[in-house]
C-alpha positions in Angstrom: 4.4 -5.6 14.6 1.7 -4.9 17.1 -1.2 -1.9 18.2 -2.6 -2.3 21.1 -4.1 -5.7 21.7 -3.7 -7.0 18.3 -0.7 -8.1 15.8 -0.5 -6.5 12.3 0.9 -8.6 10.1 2.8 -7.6 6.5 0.3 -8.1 3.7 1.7 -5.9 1.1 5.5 -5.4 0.3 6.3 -3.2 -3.0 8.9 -5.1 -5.7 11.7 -2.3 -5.2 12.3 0.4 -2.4 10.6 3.1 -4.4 7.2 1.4 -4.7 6.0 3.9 -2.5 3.0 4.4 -4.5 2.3 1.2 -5.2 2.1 1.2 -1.2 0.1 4.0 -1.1 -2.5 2.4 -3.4 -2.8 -0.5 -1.0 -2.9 1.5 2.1 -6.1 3.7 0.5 -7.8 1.2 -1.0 -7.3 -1.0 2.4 -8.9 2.1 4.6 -11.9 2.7 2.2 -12.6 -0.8 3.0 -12.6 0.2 6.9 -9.3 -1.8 7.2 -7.2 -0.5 9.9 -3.2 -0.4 8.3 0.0 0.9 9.3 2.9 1.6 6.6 6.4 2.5 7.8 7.7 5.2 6.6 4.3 6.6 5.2 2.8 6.6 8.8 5.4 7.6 10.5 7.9 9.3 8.1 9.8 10.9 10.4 10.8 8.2 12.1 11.9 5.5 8.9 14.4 8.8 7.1 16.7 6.2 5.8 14.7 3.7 3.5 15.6 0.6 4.7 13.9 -1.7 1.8 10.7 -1.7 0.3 7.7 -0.1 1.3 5.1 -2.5 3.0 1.5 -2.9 4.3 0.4 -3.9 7.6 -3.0 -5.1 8.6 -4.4 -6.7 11.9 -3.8 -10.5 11.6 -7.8 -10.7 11.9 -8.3 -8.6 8.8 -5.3 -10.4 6.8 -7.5 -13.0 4.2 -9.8 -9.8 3.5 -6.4 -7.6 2.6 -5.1 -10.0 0.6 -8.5 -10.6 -1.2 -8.6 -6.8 -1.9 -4.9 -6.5 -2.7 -5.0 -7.5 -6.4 -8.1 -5.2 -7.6 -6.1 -2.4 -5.9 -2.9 -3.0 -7.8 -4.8 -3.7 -11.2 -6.5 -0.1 -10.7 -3.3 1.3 -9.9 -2.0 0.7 -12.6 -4.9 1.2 -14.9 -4.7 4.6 -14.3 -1.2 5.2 -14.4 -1.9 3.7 -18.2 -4.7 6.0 -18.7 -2.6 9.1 -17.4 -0.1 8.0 -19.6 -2.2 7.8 -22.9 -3.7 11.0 -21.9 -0.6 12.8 -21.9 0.4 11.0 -25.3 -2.1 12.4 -27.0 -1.8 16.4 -25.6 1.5 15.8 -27.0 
């Protein structure tokens, strides 16, 4: 996969085909860090209509050892607060 002058290279590819949140987590957290990505099907939905696997994460192959350093907290805060959502709506209950 390649921009311009630069290849991006997969860093980020969800367990099942509807880890699109889990994607979306990545993708965020990757851009608040002023990491350039591109997501298929998130990016350009209307071009990927038909899922064709899992959701992934692209990055520029210069910026790939940062992502994947940066990965991991995203992912553990992810689902943090999808635990804390959770236990909030437990106890409304």
């Amino acid at each position: 996969m390649a921009t311009g002058e630069e290849n991006f290279v997969v860093v980020f590819t969800a367990d099942n085909p509807l880890g699109l949140s889990e994607a979306l987590a990545v993708k965020t957290m990757l851009e608040s860090n002023d990491i350039p990505t591109f997501a298929p099907g998130i990016d350009s939905p209307h071009l990927y209509r038909t899922p064709s696997g899992p959701p992934c994460v692209a990055v520029p192959e210069s910026r790939r050892e940062e992502a994947e350093r940066l990965i991991p907290e995203a992912l553990e805060n992810g689902s943090s607060a999808a635990d804390e959502a959770e236990a909030s709506t437990e106890e409304s209950d």
